[in-house]
PDB file of N, CA, C and O in Angstrom, chain B, residues numbered from 101:
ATOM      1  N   UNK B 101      11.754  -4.199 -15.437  1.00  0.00           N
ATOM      2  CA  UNK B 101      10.300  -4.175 -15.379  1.00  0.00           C
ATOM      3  C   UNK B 101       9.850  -4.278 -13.924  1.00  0.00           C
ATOM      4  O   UNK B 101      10.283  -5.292 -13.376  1.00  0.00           O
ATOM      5  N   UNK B 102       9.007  -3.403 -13.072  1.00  0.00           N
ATOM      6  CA  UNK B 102       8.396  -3.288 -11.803  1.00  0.00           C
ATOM      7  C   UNK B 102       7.289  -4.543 -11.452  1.00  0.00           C
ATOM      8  O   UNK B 102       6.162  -4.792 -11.880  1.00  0.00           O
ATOM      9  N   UNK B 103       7.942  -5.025 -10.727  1.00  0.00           N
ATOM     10  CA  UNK B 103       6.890  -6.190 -10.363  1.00  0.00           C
ATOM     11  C   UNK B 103       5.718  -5.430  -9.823  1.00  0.00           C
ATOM     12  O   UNK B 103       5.541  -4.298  -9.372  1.00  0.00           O
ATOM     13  N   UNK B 104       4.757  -6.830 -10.117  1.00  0.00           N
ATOM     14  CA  UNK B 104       3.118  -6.115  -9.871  1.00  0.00           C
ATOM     15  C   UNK B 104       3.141  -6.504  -8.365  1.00  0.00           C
ATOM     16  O   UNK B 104       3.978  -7.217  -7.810  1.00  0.00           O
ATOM     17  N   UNK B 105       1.764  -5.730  -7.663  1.00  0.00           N
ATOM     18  CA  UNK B 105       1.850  -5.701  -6.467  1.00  0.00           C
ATOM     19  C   UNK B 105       1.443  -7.073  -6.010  1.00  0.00           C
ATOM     20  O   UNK B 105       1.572  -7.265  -4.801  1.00  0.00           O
ATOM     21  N   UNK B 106       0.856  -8.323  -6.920  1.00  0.00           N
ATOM     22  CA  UNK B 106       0.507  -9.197  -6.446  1.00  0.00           C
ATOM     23  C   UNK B 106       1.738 -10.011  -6.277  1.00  0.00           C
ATOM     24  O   UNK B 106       1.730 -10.911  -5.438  1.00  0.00           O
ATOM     25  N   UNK B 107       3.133  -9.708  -7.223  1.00  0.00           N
ATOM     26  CA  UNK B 107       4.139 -10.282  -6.601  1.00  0.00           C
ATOM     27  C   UNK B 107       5.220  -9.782  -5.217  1.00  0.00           C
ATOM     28  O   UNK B 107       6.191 -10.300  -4.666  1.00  0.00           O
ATOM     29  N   UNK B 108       4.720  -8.955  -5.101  1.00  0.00           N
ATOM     30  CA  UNK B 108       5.377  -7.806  -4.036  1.00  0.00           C
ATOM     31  C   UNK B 108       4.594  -8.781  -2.494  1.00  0.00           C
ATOM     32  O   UNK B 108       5.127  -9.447  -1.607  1.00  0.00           O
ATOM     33  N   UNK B 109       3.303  -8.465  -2.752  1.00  0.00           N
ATOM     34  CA  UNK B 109       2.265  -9.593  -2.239  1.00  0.00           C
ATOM     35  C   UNK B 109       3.042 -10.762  -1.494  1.00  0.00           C
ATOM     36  O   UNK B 109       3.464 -10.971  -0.356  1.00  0.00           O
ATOM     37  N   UNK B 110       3.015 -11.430  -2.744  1.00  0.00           N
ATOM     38  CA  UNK B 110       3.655 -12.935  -2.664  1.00  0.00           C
ATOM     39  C   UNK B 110       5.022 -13.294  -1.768  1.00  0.00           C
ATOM     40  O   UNK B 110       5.252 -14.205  -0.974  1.00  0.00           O
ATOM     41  N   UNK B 111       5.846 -12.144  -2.262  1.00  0.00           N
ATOM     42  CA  UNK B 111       6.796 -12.577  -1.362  1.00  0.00           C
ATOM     43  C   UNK B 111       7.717 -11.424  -0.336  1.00  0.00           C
ATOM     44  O   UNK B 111       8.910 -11.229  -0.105  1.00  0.00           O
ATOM     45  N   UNK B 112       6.269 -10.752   0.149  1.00  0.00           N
ATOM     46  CA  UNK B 112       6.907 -10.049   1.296  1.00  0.00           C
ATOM     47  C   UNK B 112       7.633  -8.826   1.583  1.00  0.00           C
ATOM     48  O   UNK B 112       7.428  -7.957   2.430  1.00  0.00           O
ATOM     49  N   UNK B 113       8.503  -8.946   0.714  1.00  0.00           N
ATOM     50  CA  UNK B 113       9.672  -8.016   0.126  1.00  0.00           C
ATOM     51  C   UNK B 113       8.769  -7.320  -1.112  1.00  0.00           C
ATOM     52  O   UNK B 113       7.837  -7.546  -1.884  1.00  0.00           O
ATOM     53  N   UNK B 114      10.017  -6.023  -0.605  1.00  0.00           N
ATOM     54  CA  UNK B 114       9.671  -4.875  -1.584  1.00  0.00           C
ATOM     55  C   UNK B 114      11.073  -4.042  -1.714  1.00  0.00           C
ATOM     56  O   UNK B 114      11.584  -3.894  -0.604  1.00  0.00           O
ATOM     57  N   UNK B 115      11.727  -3.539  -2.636  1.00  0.00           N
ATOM     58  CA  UNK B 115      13.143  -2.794  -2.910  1.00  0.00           C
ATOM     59  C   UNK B 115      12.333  -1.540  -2.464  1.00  0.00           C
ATOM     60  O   UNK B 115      11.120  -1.607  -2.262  1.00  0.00           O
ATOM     61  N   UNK B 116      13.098  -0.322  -2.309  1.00  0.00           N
ATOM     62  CA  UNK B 116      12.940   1.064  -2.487  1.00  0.00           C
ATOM     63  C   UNK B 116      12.741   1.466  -3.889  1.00  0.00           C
ATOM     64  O   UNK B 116      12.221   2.547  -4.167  1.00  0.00           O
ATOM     65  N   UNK B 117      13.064   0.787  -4.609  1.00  0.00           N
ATOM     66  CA  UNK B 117      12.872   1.721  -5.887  1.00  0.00           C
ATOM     67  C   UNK B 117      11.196   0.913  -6.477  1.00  0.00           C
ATOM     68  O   UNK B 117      10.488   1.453  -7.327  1.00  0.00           O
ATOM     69  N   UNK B 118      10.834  -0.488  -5.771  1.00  0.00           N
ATOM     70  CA  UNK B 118       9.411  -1.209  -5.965  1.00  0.00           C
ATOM     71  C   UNK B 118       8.425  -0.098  -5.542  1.00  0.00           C
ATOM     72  O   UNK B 118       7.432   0.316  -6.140  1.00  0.00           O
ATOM     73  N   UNK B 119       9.163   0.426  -3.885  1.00  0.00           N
ATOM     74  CA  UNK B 119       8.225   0.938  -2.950  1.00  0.00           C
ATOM     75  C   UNK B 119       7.758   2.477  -3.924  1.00  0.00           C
ATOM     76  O   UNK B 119       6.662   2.775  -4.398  1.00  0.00           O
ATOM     77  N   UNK B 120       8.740   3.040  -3.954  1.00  0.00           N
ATOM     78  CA  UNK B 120       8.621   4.445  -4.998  1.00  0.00           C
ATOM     79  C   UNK B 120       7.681   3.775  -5.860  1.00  0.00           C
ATOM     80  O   UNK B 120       6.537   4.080  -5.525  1.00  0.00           O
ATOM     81  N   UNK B 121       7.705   3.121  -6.668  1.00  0.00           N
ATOM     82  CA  UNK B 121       6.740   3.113  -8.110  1.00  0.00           C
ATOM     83  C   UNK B 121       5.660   2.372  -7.427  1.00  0.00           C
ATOM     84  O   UNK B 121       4.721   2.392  -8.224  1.00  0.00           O
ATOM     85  N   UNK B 122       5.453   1.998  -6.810  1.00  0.00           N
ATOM     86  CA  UNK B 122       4.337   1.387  -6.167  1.00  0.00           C
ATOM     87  C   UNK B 122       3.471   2.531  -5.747  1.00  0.00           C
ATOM     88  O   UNK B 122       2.300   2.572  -6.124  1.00  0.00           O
ATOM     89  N   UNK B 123       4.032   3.553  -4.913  1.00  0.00           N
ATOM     90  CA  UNK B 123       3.338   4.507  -4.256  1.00  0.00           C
ATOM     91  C   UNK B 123       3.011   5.095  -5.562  1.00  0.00           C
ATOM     92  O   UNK B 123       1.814   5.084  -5.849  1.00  0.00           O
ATOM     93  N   UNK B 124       3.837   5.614  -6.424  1.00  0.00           N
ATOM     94  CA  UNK B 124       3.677   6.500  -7.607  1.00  0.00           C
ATOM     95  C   UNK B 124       2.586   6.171  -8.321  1.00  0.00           C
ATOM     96  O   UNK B 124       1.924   7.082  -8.818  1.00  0.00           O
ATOM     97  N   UNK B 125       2.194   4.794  -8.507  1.00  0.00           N
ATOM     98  CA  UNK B 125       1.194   4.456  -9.437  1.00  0.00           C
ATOM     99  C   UNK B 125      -0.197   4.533  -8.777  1.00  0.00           C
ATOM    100  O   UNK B 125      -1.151   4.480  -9.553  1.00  0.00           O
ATOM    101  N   UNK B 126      -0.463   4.654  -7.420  1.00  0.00           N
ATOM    102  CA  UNK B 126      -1.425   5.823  -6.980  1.00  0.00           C
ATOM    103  C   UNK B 126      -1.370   6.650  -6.488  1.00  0.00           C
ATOM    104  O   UNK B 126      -2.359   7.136  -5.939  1.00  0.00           O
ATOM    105  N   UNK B 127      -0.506   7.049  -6.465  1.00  0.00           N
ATOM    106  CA  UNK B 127      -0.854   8.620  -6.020  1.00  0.00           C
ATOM    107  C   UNK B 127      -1.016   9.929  -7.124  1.00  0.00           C
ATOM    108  O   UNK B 127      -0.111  10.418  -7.801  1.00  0.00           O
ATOM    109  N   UNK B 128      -2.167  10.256  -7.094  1.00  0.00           N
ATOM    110  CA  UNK B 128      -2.804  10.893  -8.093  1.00  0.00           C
ATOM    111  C   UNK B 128      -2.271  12.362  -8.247  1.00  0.00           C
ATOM    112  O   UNK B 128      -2.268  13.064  -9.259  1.00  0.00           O
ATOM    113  N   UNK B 129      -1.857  12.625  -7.081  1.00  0.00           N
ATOM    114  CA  UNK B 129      -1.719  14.256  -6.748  1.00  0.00           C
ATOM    115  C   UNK B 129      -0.092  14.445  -6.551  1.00  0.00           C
ATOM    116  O   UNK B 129       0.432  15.511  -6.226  1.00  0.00           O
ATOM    117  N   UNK B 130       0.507  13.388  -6.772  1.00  0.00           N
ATOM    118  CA  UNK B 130       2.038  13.088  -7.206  1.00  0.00           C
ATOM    119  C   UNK B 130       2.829  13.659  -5.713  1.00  0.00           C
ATOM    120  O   UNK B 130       3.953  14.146  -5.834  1.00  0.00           O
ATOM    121  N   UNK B 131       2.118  13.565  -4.161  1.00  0.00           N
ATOM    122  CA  UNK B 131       2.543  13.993  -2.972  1.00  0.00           C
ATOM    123  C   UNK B 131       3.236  13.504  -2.821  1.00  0.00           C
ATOM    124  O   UNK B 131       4.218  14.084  -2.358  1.00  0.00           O
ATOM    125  N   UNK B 132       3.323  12.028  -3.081  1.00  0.00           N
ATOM    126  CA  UNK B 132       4.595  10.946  -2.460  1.00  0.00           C
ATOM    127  C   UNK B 132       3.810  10.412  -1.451  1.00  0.00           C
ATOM    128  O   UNK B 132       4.564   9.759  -0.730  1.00  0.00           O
ATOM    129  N   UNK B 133       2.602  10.360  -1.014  1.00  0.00           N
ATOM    130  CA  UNK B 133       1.982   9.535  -0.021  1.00  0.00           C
ATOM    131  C   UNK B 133       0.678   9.348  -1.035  1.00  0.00           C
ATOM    132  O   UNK B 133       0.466   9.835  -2.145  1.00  0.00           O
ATOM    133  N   UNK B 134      -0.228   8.314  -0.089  1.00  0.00           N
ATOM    134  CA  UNK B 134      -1.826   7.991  -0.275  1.00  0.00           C
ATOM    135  C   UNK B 134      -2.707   8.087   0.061  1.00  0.00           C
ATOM    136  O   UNK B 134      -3.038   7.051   0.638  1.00  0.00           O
ATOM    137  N   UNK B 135      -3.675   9.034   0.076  1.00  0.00           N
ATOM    138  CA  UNK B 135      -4.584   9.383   0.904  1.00  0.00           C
ATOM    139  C   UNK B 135      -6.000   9.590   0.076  1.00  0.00           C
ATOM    140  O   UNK B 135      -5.899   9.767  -1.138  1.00  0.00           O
ATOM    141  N   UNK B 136      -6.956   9.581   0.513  1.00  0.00           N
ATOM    142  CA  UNK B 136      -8.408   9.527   0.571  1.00  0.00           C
ATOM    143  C   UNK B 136      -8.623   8.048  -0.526  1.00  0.00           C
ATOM    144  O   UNK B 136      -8.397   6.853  -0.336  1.00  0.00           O
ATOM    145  N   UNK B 137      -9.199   8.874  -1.788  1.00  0.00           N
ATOM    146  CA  UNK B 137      -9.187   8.037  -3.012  1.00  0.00           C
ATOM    147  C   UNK B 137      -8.293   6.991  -3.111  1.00  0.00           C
ATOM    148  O   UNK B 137      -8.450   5.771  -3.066  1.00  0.00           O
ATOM    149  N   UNK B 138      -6.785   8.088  -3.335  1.00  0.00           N
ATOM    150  CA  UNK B 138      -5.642   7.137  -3.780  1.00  0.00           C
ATOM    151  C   UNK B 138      -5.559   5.647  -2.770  1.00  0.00           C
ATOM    152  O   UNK B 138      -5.246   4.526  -3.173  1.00  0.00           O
ATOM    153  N   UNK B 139      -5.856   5.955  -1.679  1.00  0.00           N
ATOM    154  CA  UNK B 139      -5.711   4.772  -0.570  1.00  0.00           C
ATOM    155  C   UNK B 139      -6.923   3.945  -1.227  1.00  0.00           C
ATOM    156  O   UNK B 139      -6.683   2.904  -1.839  1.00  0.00           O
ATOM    157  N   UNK B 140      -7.836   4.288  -1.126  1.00  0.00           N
ATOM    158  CA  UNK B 140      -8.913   3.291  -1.774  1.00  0.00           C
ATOM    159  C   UNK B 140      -8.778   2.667  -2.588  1.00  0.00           C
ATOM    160  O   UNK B 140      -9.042   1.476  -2.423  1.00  0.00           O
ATOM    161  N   UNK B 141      -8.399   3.029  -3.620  1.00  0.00           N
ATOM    162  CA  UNK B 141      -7.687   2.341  -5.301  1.00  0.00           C
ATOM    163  C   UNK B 141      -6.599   1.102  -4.693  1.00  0.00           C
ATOM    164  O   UNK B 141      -6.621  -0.103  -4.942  1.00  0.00           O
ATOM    165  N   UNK B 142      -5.727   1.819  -3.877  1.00  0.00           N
ATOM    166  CA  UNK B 142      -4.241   0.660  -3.805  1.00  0.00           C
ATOM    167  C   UNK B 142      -5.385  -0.368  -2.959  1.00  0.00           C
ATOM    168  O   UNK B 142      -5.380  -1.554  -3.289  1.00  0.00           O
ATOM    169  N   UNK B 143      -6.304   0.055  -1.936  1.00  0.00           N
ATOM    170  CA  UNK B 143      -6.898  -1.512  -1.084  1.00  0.00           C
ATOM    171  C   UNK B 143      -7.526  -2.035  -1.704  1.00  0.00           C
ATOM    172  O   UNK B 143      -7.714  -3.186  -1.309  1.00  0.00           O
ATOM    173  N   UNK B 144      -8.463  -1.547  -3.365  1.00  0.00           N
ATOM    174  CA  UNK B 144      -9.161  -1.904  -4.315  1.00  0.00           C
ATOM    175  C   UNK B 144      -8.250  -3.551  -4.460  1.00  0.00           C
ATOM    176  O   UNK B 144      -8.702  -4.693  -4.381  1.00  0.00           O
ATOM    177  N   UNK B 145      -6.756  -3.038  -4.710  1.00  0.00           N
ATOM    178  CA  UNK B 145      -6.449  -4.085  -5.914  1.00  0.00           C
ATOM    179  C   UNK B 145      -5.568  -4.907  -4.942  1.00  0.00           C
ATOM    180  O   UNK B 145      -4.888  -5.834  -5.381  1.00  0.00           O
ATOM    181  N   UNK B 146      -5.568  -4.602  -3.712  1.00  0.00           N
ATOM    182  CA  UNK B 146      -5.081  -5.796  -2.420  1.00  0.00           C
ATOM    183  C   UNK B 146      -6.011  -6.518  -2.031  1.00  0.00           C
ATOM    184  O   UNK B 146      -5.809  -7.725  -1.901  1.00  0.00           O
ATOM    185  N   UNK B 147      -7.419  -5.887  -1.713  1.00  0.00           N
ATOM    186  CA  UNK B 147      -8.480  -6.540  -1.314  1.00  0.00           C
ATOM    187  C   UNK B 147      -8.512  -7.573  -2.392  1.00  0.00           C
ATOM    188  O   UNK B 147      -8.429  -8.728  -1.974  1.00  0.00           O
ATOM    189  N   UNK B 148      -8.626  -7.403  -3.832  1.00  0.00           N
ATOM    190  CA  UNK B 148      -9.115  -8.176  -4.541  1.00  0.00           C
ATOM    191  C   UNK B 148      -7.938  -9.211  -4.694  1.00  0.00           C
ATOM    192  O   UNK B 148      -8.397 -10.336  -4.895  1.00  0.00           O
ATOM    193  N   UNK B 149      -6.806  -9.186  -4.666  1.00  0.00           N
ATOM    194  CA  UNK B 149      -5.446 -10.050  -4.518  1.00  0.00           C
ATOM    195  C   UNK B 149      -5.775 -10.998  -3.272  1.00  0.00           C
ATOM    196  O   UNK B 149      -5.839 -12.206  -3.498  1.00  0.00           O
ATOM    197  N   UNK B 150      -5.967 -10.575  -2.096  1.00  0.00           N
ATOM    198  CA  UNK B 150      -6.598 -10.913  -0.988  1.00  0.00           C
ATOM    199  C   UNK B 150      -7.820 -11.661  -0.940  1.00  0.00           C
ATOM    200  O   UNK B 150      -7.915 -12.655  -0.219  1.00  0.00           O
ATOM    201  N   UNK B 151      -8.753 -11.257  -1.651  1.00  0.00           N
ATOM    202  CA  UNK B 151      -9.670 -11.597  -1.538  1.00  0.00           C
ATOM    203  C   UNK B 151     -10.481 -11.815  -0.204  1.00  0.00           C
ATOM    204  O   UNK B 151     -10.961 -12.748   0.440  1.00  0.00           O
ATOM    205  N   UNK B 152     -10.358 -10.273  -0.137  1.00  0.00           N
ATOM    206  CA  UNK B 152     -10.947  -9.849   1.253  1.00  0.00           C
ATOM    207  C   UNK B 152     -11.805  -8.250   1.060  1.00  0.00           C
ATOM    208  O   UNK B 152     -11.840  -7.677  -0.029  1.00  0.00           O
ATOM    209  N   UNK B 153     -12.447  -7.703   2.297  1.00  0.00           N
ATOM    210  CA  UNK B 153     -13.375  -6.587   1.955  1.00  0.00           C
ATOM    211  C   UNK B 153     -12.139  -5.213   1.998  1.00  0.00           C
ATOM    212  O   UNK B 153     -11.147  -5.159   2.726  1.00  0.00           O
ATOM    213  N   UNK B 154     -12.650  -4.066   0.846  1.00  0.00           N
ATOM    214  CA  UNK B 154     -11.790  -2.967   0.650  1.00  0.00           C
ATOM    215  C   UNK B 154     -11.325  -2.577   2.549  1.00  0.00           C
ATOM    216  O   UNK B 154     -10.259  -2.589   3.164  1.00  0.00           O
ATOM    217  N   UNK B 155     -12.561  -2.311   2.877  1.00  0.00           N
ATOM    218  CA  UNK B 155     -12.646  -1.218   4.154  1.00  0.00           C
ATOM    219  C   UNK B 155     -11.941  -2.111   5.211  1.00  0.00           C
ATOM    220  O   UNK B 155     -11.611  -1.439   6.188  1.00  0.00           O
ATOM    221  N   UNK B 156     -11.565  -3.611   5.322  1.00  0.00           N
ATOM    222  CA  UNK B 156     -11.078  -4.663   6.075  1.00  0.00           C
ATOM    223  C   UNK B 156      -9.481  -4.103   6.256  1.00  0.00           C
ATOM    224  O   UNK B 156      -8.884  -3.711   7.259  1.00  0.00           O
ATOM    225  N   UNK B 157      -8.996  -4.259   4.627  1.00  0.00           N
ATOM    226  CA  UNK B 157      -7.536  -3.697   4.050  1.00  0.00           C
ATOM    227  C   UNK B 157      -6.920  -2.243   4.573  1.00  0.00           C
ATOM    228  O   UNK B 157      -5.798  -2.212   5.076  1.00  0.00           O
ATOM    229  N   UNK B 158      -7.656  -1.142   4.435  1.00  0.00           N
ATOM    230  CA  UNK B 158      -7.684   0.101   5.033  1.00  0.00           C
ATOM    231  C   UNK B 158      -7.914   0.138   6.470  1.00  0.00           C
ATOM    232  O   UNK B 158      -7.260   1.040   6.994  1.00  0.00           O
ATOM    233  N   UNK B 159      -8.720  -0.633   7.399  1.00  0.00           N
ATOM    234  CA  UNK B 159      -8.765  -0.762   8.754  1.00  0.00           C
ATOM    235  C   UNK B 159      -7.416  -1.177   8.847  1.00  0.00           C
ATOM    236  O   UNK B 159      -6.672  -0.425   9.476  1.00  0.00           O
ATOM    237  N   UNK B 160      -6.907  -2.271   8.332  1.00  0.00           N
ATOM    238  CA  UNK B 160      -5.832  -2.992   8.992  1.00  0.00           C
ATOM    239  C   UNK B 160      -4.219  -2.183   8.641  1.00  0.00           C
ATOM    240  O   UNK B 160      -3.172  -2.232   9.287  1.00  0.00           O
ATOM    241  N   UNK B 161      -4.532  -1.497   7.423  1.00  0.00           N
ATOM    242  CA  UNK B 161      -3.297  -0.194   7.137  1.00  0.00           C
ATOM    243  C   UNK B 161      -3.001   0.810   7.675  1.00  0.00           C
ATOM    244  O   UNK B 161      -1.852   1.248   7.748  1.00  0.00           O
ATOM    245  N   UNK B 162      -4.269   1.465   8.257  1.00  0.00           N
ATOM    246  CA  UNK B 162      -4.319   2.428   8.998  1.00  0.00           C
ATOM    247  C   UNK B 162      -3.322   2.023  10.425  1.00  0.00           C
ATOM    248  O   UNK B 162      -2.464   2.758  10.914  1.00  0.00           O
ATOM    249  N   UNK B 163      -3.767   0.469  10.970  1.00  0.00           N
ATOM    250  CA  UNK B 163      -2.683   0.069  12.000  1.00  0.00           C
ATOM    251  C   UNK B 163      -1.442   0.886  11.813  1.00  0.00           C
ATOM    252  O   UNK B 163      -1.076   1.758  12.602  1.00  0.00           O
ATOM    253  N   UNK B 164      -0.525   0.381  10.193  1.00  0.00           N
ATOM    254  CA  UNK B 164       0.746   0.974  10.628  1.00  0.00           C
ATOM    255  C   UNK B 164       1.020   2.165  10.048  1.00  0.00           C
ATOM    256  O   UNK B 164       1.758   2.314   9.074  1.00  0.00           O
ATOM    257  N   UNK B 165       0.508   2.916  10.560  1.00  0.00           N
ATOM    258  CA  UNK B 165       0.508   4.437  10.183  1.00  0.00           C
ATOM    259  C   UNK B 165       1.121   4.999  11.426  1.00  0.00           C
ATOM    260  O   UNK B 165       0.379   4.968  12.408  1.00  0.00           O
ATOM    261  N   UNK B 166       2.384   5.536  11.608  1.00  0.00           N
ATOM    262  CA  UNK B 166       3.317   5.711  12.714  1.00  0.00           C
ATOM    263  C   UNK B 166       2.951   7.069  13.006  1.00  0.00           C
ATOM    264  O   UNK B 166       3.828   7.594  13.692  1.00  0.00           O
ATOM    265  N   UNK B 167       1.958   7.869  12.740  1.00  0.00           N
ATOM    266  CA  UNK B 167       1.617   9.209  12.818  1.00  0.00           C
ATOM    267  C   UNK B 167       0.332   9.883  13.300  1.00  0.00           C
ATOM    268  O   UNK B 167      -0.238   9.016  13.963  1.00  0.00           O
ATOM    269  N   UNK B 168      -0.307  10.840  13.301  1.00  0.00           N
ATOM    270  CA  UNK B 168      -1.499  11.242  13.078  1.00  0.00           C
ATOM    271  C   UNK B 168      -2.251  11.452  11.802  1.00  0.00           C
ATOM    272  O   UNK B 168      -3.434  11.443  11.463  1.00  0.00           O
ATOM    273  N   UNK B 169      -0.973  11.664  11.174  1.00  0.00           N
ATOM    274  CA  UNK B 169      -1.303  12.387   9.294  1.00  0.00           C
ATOM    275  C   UNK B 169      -2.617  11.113   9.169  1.00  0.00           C
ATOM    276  O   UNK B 169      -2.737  10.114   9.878  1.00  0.00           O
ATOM    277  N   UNK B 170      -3.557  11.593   7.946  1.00  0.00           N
ATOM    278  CA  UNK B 170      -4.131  10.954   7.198  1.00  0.00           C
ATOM    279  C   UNK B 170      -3.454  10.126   5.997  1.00  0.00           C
ATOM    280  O   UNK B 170      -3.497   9.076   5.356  1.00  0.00           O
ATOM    281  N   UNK B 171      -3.115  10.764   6.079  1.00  0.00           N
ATOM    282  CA  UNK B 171      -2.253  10.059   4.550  1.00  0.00           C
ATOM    283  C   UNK B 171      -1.368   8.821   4.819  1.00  0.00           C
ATOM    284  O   UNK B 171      -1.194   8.579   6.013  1.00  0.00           O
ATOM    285  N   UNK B 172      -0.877   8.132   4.079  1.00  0.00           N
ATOM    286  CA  UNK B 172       0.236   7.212   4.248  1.00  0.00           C
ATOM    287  C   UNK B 172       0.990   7.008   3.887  1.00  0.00           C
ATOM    288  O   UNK B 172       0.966   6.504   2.765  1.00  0.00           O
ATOM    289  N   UNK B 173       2.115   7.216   4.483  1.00  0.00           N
ATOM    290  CA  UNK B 173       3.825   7.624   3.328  1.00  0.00           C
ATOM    291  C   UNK B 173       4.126   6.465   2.678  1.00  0.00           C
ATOM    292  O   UNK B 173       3.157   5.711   2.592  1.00  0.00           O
ATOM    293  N   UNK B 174       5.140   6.063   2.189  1.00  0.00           N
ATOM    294  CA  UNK B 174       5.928   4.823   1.741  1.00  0.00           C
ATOM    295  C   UNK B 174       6.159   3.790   2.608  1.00  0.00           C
ATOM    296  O   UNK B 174       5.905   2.595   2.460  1.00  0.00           O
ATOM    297  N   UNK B 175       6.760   4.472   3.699  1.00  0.00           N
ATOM    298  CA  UNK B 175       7.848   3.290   4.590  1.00  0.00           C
ATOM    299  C   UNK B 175       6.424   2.953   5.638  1.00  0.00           C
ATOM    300  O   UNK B 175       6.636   1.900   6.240  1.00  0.00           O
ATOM    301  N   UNK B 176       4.932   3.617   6.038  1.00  0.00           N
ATOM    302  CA  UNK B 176       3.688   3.154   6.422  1.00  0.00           C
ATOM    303  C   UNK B 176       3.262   1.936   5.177  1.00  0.00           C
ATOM    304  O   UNK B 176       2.725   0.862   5.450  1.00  0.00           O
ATOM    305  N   UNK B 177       3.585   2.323   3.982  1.00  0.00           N
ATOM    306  CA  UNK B 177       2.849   0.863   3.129  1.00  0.00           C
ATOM    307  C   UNK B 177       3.877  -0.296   3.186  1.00  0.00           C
ATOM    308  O   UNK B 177       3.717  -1.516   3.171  1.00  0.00           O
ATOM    309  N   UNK B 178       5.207   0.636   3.271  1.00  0.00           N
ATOM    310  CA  UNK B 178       6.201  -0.844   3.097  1.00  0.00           C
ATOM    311  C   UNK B 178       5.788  -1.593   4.650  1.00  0.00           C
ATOM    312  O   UNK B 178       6.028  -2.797   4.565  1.00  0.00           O
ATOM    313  N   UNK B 179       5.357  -1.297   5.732  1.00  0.00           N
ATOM    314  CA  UNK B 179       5.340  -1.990   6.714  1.00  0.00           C
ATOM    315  C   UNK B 179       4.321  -3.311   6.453  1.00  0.00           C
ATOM    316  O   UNK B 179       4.542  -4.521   6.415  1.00  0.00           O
ATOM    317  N   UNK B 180       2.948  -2.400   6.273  1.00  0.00           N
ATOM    318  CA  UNK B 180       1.534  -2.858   5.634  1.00  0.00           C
ATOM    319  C   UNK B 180       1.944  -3.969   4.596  1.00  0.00           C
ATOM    320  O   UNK B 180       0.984  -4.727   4.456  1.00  0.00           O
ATOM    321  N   UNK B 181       3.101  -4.376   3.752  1.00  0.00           N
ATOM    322  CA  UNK B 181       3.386  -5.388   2.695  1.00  0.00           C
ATOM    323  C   UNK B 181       4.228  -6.096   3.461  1.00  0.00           C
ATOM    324  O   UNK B 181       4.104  -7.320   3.496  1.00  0.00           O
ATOM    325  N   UNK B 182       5.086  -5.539   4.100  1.00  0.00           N
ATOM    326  CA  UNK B 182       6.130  -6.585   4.449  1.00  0.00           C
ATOM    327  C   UNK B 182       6.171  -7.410   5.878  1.00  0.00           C
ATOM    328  O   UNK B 182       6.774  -8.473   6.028  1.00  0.00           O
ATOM    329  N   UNK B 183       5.325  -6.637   7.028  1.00  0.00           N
ATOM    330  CA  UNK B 183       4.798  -7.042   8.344  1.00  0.00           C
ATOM    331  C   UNK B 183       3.435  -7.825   8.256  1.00  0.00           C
ATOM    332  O   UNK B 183       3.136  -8.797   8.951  1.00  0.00           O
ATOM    333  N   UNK B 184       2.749  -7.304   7.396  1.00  0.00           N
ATOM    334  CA  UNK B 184       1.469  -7.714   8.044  1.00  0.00           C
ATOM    335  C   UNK B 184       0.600  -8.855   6.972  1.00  0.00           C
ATOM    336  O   UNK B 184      -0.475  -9.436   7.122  1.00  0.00           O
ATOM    337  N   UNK B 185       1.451  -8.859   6.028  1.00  0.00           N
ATOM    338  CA  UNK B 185       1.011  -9.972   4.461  1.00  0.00           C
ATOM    339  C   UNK B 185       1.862 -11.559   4.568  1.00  0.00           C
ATOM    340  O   UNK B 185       1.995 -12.465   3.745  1.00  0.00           O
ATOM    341  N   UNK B 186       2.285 -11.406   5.817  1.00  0.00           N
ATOM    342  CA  UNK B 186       3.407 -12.260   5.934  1.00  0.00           C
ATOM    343  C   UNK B 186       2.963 -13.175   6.016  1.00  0.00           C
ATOM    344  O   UNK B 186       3.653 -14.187   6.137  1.00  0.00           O
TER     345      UNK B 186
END
């Protein structure tokens, strides 16, 4: 069973196969990254774990975005969970 993101949250760590179904369960357009919407939805349910503002979560994700792309791959969110929730 895939832990929820509030335990992913909790303790920092995330497997590759967490990170895959994690991304998978928003990404709408099945790219393998998150972008516009889909990014909004995943800071929806961090912000509210957080209990902090959506657009706060997305400012501070955008940090580890190692690229220009808009979008945000996997190993950009695994940073965002495992660097910066610490």
């Amino acid at each position: 069973m895939a832990r929820s993101i509030a335990e992913i949250i909790a303790d920092h760590k995330v497997t590759e196969a967490e990170l895959e179904e994690l991304v998978a369960r928003y990404d709408a357009n099945g790219d393998g990254r998150l972008d516009g919407e889909e990014v909004r939805e995943f800071a929806r349910e961090v912000s509210a774990l957080l209990k902090s503002d959506v657009a706060d979560v997305i400012d501070i994700l955008s940090f580890y975005q190692a690229d220009d792309d808009v979008a945000f791959d996997p190993q950009e969110i695994r940073s965002f969970l495992e660097l910066h929730l610490t």
